[in-house]
C-alpha positions, 0 to 999 in steps of 0.5 A: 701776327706774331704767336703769344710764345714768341711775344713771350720770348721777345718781352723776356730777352730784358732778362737776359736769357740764357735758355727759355722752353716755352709750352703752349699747354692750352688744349689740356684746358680746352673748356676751362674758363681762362681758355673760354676767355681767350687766355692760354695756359703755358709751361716756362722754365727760363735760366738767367743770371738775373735771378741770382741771389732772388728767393722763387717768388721775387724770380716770378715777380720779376717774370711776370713784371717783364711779360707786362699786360700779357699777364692780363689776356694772352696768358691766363695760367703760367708754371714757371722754373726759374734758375740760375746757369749755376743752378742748372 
């Protein structure tokens, strides 16, 4: 069975990545009622030329519409840094 990391990375190739840094950050949480259900806590930062010309928040939605339903079980809390290669 693939890792959520790796389904992560695997659902975001849509945005055309040029760097992706995913960190499981879940055992800082351990107790947490999102890691009691299952749902892990992730750090992301992800550099694509998609997000060019996209305010932070419309970058987010665009992230979170191409990690789909693992949104819903797989990951309960994502911290996400989202740039253009321009920006980096």
């Amino acid at each position: 069975m693939t890792s959520t990391i790796d389904q992560m990375r695997e659902r975001l190739s849509v945005l055309e990545p040029h760097v992706i840094d995913i960190t499981d950050e879940s055992a800082l949480h351990a107790g947490h009622v999102g890691a009691r259900s299952g749902g892990g806590h992730y750090r992301m930062a992800i550099v694509s030329p998609r997000f060019a010309g996209m305010a932070t928040m419309a970058r987010h939605r665009l992230v979170y519409d191409a990690l789909g339903l693992l949104m819903r079980h797989e990951i309960h809390a994502l911290s996400i840094t989202a740039k253009t290669p321009e920006e980096i």
